[in-house]
Structures are given as structure tokens and as C-alpha cells.
C-alpha beads as a LAMMPS data file, in Angstrom:
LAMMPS data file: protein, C-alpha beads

150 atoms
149 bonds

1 atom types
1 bond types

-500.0 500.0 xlo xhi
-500.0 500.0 ylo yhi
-500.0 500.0 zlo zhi

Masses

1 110.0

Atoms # bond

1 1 1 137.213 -404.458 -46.636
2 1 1 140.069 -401.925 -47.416
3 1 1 140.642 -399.328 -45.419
4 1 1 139.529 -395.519 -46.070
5 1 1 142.085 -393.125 -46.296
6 1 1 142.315 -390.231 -44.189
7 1 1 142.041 -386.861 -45.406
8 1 1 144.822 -384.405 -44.286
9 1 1 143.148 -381.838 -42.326
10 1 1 145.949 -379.591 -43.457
11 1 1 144.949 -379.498 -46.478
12 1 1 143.619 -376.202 -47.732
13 1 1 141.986 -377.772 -51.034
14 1 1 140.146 -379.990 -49.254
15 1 1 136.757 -377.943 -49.033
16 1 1 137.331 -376.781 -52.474
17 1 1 137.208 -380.512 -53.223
18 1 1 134.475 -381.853 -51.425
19 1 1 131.953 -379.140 -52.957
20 1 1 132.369 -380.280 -56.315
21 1 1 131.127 -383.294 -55.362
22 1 1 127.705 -381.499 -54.945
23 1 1 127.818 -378.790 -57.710
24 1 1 128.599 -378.625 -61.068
25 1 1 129.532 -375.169 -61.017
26 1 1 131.581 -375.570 -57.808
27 1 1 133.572 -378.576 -59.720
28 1 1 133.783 -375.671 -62.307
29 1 1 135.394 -372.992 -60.178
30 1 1 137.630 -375.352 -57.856
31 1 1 140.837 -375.332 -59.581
32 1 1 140.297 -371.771 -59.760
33 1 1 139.348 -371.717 -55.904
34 1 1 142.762 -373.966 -55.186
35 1 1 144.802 -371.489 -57.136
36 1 1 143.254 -368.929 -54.396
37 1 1 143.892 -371.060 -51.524
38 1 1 147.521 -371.833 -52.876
39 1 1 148.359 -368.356 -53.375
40 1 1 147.107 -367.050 -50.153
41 1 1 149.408 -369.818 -48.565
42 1 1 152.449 -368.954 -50.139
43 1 1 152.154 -364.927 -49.435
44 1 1 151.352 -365.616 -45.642
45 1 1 155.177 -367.447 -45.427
46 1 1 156.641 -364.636 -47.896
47 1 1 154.954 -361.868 -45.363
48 1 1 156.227 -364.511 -42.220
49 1 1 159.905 -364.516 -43.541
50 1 1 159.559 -360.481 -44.586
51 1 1 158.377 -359.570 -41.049
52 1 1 161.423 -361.598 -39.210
53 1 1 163.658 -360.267 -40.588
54 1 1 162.387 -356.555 -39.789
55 1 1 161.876 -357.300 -36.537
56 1 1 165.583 -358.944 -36.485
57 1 1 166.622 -355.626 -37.834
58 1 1 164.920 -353.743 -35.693
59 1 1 166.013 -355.996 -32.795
60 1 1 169.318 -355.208 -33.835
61 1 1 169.089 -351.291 -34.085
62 1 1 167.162 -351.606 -30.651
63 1 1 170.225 -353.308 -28.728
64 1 1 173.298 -350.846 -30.753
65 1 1 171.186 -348.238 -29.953
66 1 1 171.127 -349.378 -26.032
67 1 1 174.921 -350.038 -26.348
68 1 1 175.573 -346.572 -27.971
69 1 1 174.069 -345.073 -24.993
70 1 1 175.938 -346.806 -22.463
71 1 1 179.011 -346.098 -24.705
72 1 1 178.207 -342.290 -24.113
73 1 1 177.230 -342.040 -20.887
74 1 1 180.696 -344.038 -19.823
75 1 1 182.707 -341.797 -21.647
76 1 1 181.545 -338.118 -19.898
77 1 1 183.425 -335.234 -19.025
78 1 1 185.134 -332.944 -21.185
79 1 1 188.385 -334.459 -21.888
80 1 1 188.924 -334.482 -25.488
81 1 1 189.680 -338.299 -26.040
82 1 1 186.419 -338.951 -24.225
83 1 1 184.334 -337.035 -26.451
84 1 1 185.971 -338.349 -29.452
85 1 1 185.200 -341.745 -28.802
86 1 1 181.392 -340.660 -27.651
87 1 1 181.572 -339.405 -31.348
88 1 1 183.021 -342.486 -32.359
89 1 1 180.038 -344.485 -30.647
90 1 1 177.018 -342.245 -32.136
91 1 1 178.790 -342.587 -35.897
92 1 1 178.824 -346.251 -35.505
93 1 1 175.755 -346.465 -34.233
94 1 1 174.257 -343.998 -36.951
95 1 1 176.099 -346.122 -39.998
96 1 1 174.863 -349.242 -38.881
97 1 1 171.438 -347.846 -38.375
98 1 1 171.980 -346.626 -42.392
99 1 1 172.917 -349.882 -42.815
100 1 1 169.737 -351.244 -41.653
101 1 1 167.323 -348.623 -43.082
102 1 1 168.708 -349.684 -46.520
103 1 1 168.267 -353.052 -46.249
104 1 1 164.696 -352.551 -45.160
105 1 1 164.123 -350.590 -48.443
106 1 1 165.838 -352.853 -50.308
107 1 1 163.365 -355.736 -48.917
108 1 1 160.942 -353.839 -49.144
109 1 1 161.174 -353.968 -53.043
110 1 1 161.917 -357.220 -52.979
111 1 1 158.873 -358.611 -51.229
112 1 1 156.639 -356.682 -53.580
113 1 1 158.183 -358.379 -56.009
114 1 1 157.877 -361.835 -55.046
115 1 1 154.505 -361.087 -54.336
116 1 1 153.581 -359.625 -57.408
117 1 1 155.475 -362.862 -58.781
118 1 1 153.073 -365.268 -56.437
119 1 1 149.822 -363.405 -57.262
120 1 1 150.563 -363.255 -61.138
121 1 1 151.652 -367.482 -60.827
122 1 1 148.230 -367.892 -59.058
123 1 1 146.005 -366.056 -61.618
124 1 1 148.267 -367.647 -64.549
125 1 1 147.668 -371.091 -62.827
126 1 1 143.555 -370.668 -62.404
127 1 1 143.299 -369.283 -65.905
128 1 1 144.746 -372.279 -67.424
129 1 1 143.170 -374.710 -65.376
130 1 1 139.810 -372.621 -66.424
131 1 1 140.894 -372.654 -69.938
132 1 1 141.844 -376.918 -70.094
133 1 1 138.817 -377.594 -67.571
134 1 1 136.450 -375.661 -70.602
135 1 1 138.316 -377.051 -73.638
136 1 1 137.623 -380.680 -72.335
137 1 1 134.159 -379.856 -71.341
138 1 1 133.635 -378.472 -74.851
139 1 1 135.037 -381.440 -76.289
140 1 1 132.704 -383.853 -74.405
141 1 1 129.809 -381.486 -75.607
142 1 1 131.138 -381.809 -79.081
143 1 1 131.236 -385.727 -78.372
144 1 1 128.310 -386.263 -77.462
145 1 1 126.420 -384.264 -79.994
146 1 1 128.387 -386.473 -82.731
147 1 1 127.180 -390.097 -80.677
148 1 1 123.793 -388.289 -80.150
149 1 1 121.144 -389.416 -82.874
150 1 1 119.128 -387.148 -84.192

Bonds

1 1 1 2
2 1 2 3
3 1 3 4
4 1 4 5
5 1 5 6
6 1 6 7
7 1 7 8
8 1 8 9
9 1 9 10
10 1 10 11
11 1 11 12
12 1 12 13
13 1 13 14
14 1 14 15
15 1 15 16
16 1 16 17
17 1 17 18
18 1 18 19
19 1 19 20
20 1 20 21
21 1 21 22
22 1 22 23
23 1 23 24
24 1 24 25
25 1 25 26
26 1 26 27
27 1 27 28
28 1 28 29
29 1 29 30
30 1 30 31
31 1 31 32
32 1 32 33
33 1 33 34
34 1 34 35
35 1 35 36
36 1 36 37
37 1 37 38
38 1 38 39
39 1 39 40
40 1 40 41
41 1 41 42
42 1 42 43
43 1 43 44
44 1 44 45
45 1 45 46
46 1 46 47
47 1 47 48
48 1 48 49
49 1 49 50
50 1 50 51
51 1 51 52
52 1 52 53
53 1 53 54
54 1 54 55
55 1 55 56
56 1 56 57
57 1 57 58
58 1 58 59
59 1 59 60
60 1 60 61
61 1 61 62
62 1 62 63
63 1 63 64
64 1 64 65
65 1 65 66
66 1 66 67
67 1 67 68
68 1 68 69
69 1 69 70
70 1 70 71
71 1 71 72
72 1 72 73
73 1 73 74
74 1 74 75
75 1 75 76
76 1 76 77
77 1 77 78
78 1 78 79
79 1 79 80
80 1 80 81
81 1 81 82
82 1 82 83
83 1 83 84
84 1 84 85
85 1 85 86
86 1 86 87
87 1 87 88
88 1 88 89
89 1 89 90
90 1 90 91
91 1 91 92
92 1 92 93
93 1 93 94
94 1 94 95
95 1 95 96
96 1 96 97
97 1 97 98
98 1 98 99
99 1 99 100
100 1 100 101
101 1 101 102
102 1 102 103
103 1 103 104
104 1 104 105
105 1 105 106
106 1 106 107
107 1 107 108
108 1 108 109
109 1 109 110
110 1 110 111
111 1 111 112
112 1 112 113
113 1 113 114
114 1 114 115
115 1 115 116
116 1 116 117
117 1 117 118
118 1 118 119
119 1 119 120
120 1 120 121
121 1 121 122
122 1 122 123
123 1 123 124
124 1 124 125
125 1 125 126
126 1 126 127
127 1 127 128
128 1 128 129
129 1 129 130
130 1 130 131
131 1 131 132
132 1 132 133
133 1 133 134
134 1 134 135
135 1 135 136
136 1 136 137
137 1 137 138
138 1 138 139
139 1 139 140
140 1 140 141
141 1 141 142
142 1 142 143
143 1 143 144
144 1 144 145
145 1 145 146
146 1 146 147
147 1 147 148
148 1 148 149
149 1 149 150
């Protein structure tokens, strides 16, 4: 007796599969219903990798920020060379922090455009699976009419 395979539990077809066993229309819509699943995957690790690297940024800005504080609260007094370099340390701090805020807008653009990539792919991908999964259906209609006497 051969053995029965396994399904992969982390598979996130799998229901999608096992209800077109039991309905026409469900075998109908489950390519379509994959391309869902499939899509939804792939934007929750584009979102994942998006939101670590904000928060690495915004670890980032959190620890300058502490170090520019210690920076100025070392340097006190009045003497001129100590408030220079207090300048010094709330510049740095303030370009880096530029630095950061523009590479958050800059990601920014660039997730919504891999998203907008990955959503248009899925919808593409379920629309022609749809339109092959209705051209062969038609085509077995069309068969079976011809073999069909009358």
C-alpha cells in the first residue's frame, strides 16, 4: 500500500484546493482565490521588510539623538569653543536626522510601488488563469456538443 503524502500545513492554497473538490464553482474561482492568497503573502513580507527598516531608522535617530544630548550637556558653560562644538553636535545630529527623513520618503515611494507592482501581478495572474480555466471549459462544451448525437 503506498504511502499518502502529507499536505504542508503551510500552505496557503491548500483550502482553496480542497473546496474544489466539492464545488464546481469553487474549482471555478480557486486559481483566482490562490492569486488572493499569493498576493496577500507577498505584501505582508514587503510591509515586514518596509517596517524594519523604519524602525532601524528610527532606532537610529533615537540613539544620535540620545548622544547629541549628552554631547551638549558635556560641553556647558560659555566658553566659546564649547558652544561651538554643542553647535557642532545639534548640526550633526539635525543632518543625519535629514538624512533619515529622506530616506523614509524615498521608501515610502518605493513600497507603494512594489505594492502596486504585487497587487497588479496578482489580478494579472487570476485574470488569466480565469480566462485559460474558461477557454478550456468552453472547449470541452464545444466537444462535447460535436460527440453528442442529436
Amino acid at each position: 500500500m503506498a504511502k499518502r503524502k502529507q499536505s504542508d500545513t503551510t500552505d496557503v492554497t491548500q483550502p482553496m484546493q480542497m473546496m474544489a473538490q466539492f464545488s464546481p464553482a469553487a474549482a471555478l474561482m480557486a486559481p483566482q482565490a490562490e492569486a488572493v492568497w499569493e498576493t496577500q503573502r507577498k505584501l505582508m513580507e514587503e510591509w515586514q521588510r518596509y517596517t524594519k527598516s523604519w524602525f532601524d531608522r528610527r532606532r537610529a535617530a533615537a540613539e544620535s539623538a540620545r548622544h547629541a544630548l549628552h554631547q551638549l550637556n558635556d560641553s556647558g558653560g560659555t566658553d566659546g569653543a564649547k558652544i561651538e562644538q554643542a553647535m557642532k553636535e545639534l548640526s550633526d545630529w539635525m543632518s543625519n536626522e535629514v538624512e533619515r527623513l529622506s530616506a523614509d520618503a524615498t521608501e515610502n515611494v518605493e513600497f507603494g510601488v512594489r505594492c502596486a507592482h504585487i497587487v497588479t501581478e496578482g489580478v494579472t495572474t487570476a485574470g488569466t488563469e480565469l480566462a485559460e480555466e474558461t477557454r478550456e471549459g468552453a472547449e470541452a462544451a464545444r466537444t462535447r456538443a460535436k460527440n453528442t448525437p442529436v
